[in-house]
C-alpha positions, 0 to 999 in steps of 0.5 A, spaced: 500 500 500 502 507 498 503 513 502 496 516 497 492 510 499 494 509 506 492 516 506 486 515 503 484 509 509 486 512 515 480 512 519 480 504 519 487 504 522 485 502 530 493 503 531 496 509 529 503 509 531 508 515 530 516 515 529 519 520 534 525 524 532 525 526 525 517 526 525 514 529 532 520 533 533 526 536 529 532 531 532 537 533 527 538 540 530 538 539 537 543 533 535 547 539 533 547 543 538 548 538 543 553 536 539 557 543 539 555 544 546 558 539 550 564 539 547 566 546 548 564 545 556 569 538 555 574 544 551 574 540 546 573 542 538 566 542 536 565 538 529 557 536 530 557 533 523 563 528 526 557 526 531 552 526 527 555 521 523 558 517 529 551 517 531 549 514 526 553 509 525 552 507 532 545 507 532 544 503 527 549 497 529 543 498 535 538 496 530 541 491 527 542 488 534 550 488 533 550 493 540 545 495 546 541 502 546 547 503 552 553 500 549 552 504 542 551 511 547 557 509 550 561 508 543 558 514 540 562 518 546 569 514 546 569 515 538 567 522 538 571 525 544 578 520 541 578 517 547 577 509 546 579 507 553 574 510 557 570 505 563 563 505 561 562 509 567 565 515 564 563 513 558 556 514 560 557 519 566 559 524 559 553 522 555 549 524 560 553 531 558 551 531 551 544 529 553 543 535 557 545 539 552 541 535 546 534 536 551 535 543 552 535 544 544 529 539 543 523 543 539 518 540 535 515 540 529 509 546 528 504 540 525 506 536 531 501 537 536 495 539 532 497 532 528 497 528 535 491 532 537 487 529 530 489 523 532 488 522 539 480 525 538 480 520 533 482 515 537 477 517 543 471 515 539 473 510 534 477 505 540 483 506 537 491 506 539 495 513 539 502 510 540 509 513 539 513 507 536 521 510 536 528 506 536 530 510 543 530 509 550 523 509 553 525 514 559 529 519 554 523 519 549 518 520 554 522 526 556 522 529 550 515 528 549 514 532 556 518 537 554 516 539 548 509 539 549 506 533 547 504 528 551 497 528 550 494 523 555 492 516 551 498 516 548 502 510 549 510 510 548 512 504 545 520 504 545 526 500 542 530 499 548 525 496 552 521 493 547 528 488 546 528 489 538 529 495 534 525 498 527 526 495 522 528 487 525 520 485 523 519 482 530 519 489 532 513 491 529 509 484 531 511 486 537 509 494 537 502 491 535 502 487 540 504 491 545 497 494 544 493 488 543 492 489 535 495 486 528 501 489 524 496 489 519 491 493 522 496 499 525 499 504 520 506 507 522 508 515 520 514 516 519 520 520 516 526 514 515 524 510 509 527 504 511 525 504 518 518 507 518 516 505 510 519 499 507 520 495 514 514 496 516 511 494 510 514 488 509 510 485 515 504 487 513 504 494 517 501 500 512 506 506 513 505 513 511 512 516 509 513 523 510 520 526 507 519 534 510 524 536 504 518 534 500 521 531 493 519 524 494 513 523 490 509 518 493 510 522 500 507 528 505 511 533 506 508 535 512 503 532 517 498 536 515 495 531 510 493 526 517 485 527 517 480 523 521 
């Protein structure tokens, strides 16, 4: 099913399950910011695009299985700071450095809020579920959820680290959907990752709405203005 038709059955969906970062709130400039700003209070050269990349490469070794949530924060760090000798512990104790500084710079999307708040009416009177289904870790992401405004009451967080398989391991979709009593097919995941959020969901039986904000994917929203009830 493409993004047009899951569109266009939208209200059938009993599961409506949003990814995080990169859909709900702007993930990419608060890494950046947090990334300079926890170097410079270390002393040391800011390169956010160094970090992002690491972080990228990380974090999808996390969904591959290939490290825990933890061990790829902690890898992130030693990799980034040039310091592979580091103890967990300081591994860890400095990730929670840059994590503060990356909260301090989440912000959400403009569409966000009314989009949750369509889809949270929806759900009221058509016992459906709103869930958030993200590759992070539930206690961050619920943070972020607070800290940005959006954590409308019903909304269930459904997190990687604690679910115990990360998007696109096809149990992870089972294992959303079942968390909240339904099917993969009767759950719709919106998204921004093509690989996470679209063609993994998809190959399970998941139907999936693919946003690409830059807008120059055709069979995409570029917002998530278009996600009616």
């Amino acid at each position: 099913m493409t993004t047009a038709r899951a569109l266009e059955q939208l209200p059938a969906f009993r599961g409506i399950l949003f990814d995080l970062d990169g859909t709900l709130v702007d993930h990419a400039t608060a890494g950046w910011v947090g990334a300079e700003k926890f170097a410079l209070e270390l002393g040391a050269t800011p390169d956010p695009q160094r970090w992002m990349d690491i972080e990228a490469k990380w974090f999808e070794a996390f969904e591959r299985g290939e490290v825990s949530h933890a061990g790829q924060r902690r890898e992130r760090v030693r990799e980034y700071l040039d310091r592979p000798g580091l103890s967990d512990e300081e591994a860890m104790a400095l990730f929670d450095v840059y994590r503060r500084h990356y909260a301090d710079a989440w912000r959400r999307y403009d569409d966000a809020l009314p989009a949750l708040q369509r889809a949270c009416a929806f759900a009221r009177t058509a016992s459906a579920t709103v869930a958030v289904f993200t590759n992070g870790a539930e206690d961050l992401q619920n943070d972020k959820l607070v800290r940005t405004g959006l954590n409308l009451e019903g909304i269930v967080m459904i997190a990687a680290a604690e679910l115990g398989a990360a998007k696109p391991q096809p149990e992870s979709y089972e294992k959303a959907s079942a968390l909240i009593n339904l099917e993969v097919s009767e759950c719709v995941l919106i998204g921004d990752n093509p690989v996470n959020d679209i063609s993994g969901a998809r190959a399970v039986g998941m139907q999936a709405i693919y946003l690409d904000r830059t807008g120059q994917t055709p069979d995409a929203i570029a917002t998530l203005d278009p996600l009616r009830w």
